[in-house]
N, C-alpha and C positions, 0 to 999 in steps of 0.2 A: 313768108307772107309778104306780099306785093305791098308798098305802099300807095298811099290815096290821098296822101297830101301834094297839093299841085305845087310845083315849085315855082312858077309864073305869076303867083297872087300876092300881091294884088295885079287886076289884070287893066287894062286900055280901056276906059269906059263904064265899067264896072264899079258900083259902091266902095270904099276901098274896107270900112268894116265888113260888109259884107262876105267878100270876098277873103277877108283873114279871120273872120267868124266860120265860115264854110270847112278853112285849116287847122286852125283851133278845133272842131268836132274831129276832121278825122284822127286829128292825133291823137285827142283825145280817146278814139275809139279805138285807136292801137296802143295806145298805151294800155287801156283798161286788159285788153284781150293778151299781154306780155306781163300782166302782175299777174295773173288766172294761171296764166303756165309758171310760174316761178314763185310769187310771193302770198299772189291772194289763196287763203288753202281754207273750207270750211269742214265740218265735221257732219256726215252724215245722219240721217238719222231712217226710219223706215225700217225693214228685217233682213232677213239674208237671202231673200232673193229679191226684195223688191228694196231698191234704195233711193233715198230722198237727199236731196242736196240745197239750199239755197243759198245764193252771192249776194249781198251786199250792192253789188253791178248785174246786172242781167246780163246772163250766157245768152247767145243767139249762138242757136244751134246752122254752123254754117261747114263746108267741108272740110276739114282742117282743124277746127277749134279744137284746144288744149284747155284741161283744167286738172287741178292737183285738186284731191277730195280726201278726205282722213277721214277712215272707215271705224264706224262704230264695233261692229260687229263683223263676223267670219260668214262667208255664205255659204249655204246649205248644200247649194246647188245652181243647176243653171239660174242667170240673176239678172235684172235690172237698175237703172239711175233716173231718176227723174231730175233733172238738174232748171232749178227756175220757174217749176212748173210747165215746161217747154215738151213736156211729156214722156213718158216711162221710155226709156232703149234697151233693146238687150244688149248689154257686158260679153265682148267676142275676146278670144285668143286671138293673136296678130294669125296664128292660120286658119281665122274665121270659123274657129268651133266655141258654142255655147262653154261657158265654165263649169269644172267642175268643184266637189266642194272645198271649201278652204285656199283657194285660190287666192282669196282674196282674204289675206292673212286673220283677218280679226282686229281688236281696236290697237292704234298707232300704225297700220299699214298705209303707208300712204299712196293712194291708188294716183298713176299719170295715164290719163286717159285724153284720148285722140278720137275723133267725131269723124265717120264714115256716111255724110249721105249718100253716097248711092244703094245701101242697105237701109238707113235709118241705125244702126248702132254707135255703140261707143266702145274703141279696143283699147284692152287695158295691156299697158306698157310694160309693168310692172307686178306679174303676176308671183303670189309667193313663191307658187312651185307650178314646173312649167311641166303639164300630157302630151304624151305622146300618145296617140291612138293607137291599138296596138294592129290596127290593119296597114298603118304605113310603115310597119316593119314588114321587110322583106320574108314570107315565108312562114312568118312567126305562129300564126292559128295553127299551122298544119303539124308543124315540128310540135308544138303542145300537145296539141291532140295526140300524137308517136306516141309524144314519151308516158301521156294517158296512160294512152293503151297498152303499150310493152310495158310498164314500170311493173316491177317484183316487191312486191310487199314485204318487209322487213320480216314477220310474222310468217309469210311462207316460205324466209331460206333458211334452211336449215344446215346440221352441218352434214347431214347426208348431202343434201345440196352442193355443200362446199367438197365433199369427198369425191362429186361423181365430176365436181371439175376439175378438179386435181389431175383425175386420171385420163381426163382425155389430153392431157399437154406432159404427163410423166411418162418421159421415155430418154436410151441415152442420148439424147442430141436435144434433149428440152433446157437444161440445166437447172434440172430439177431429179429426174431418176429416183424416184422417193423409195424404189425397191431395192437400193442396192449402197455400198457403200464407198465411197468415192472412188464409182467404178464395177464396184466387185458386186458380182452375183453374193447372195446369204443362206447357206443352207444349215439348219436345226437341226440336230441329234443324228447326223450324219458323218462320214469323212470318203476321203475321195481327194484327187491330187491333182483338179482341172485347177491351172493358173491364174483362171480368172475369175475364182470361187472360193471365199472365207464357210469354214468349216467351224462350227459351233457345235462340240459335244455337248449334251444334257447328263 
């Protein structure tokens, strides 16, 4: 924030109260507006989407102004502040999307909110939990929708299911071979002298 206290006053000419009365206001006006972001902090009151604020000093809602508010209540959803009676703003995420609910923690959240005219809002600095929309994730709708659509329901694998996979990856170079015994062919109530074949009489 610029200052607007002239450091030339009193000036050549000029009242000389006057002219350190003029200094006195603006400092005063900077001071007022440096407790609002630091010390002066009021509790709001209003619901959880429409919230009411008053100082003790009157906010002027100018581009820049900072004020700390201690929030009654959690908000529902997208929300406003009426701060001064300076009239309702909607409450932006810093990447200028409306709030969602609980944002704004509930009571002892202490909201630091920064005043945006070129919209008319106010962005809060300090949101409890911070959204990510899920369209500025790369790709993210579409891969959902995939796994939608391909996902196998617990309820319809079975273990035939599990059996019919088994056997498309059982073979000797899977390391898996599930017909055989480390290696060896198995033949039942048989005999026979092939080397690569365990004989099992019944």
């Amino acid at each position: 924030m610029a200052s607007n206290i002239n450091i030339n006053n009193p000036t050549t000419g000029s009242p000389t109260t006057s002219s350190v009365r003029d200094n006195f206001e603006e400092a005063r006006d900077e001071i007022n507006s440096l407790l609002k972001s630091s010390l002066d902090v009021v509790t709001t009151s209003g619901t959880g989407t429409a919230y009411i604020a008053n100082f003790g000093i009157n906010v002027v809602k100018v581009n820049g102004a900072r004020v700390i508010v201690k929030a009654h209540t959690a908000n529902t959803g997208s929300a406003s502040i009426n701060i001064d009676t300076t009239g309702a703003s909607t409450i932006k995420n810093m990447n200028g999307t409306n709030l969602s609910a609980n944002q704004i923690g509930g009571a002892n959240h202490y909201l630091d909110l920064i005043y945006n005219s070129g919209n008319n809002t106010w962005v809060l600095l300090n949101p409890a939990k911070h959204v990510i929309p899920q369209s500025d994730v790369t790709d993210l709708p579409a891969a959902l929708t995939a796994l939608s659509t391909n996902k196998l329901d617990s309820t319809a694998y079975t273990a035939s299911d599990v059996l019919l996979k088994i056997k498309t990856v059982d073979g000797a170079t899977s390391g898996l071979d599930a017909d055989k015994i480390d290696g060896y062919d198995i033949v039942v109530g048989a005999t026979g002298t092939n080397a690569n074949t365990i004989y099992f009489q019944t």
